[in-house]
C-alpha positions in Angstrom: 118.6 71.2 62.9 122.1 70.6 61.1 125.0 71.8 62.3 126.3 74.2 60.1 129.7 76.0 59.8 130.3 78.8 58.4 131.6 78.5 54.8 134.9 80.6 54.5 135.2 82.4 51.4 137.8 81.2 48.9 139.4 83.5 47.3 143.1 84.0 46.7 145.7 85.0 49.8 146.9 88.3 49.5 150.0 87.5 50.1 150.3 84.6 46.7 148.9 88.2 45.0 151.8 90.1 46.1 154.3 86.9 45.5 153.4 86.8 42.5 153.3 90.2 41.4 157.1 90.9 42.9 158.2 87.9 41.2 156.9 89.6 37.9 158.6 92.9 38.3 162.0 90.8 39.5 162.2 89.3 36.1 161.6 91.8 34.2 164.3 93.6 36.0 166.5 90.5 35.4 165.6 90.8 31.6 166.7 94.8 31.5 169.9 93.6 32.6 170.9 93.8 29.2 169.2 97.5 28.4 171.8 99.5 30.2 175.5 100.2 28.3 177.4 100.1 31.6 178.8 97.0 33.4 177.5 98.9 36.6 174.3 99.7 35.0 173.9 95.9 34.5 174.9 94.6 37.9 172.8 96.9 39.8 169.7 95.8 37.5 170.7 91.9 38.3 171.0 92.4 42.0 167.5 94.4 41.7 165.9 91.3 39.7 167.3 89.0 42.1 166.0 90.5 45.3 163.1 91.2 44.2 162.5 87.6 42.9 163.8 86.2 46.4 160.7 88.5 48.4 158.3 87.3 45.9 159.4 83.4 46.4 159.2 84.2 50.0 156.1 85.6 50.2 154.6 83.5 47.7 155.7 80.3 49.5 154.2 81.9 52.6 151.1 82.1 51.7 150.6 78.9 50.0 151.5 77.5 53.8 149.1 79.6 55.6 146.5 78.4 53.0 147.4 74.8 53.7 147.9 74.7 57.3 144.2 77.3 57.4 142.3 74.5 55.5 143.6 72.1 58.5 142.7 74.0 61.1 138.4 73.9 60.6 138.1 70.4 61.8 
């Protein structure tokens, strides 16, 4: 009788999803930073855009390394 493993779905992390989908939303936000008529306006949209696009790096770069390093783990 072989020895058989079972398979582990593939399917994509959850957390590349929500990467992914925060980095999105961060650049639109850093594209409406020229939509508002105020300097303030404009800063508080770019500091927006950036944060959110630094917590969808992170969490995007997180999950590609829990991919990889899960794919190692099954020998």
């Amino acid at each position: 009788m072989p020895d058989t493993k079972p398979s582990r779905e593939s399917g994509p992390n959850p957390l590349e999803v929500i990467g992914l989908f925060w980095i999105a939303l961060g650049g639109i936000m850093v594209v409406a930073v020229y939509a508002p008529p105020t300097m303030f306006g404009k800063l508080t949209n770019l500091a927006a855009g950036v944060i959110l696009l630094a917590i969808g790096l992170i969490a995007l770069l997180k999950g590609r390394g829990k991919r990889i390093s899960g794919e190692t783990e099954d020998e």
